[in-house]
N, C-alpha and C positions, 0 to 999 in steps of 0.2 A: 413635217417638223412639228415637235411638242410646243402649243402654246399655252402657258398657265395661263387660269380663269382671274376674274376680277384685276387686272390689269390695265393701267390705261397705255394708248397709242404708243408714247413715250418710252415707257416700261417695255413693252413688246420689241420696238425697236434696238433695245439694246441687247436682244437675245439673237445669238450669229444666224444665219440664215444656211450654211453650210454645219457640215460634222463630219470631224476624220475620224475612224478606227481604225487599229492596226490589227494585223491576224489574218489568219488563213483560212481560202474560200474553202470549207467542202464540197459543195454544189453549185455552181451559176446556172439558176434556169434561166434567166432574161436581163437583156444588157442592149440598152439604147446606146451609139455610138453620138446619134444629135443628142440627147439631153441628157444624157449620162442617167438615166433611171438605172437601177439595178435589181433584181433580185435574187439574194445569195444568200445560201445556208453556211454560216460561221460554225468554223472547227471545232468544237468545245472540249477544251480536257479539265480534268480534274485539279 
């Protein structure tokens, strides 16, 4: 997760802690079913 710099506590905590995208995998190398880690190469088109 992106944390911007010079923020206090308060500030940080208001930033979500999850993130949806929508889109199509082209590649899953790796996929935790316990923490849900993922890594996945997103379809790109023009």
């Amino acid at each position: 997760m992106f944390t911007p710099p010079n923020l206090s506590p308060q500030q940080i905590s208001a930033f979500p802690q999850h993130e949806t995208i929508i889109g199509v995998v082209e590649r899953l190398t790796f996929y935790s079913a316990e923490s849900g880690y993922t890594v996945a190469r997103p379809l790109v088109t023009s």
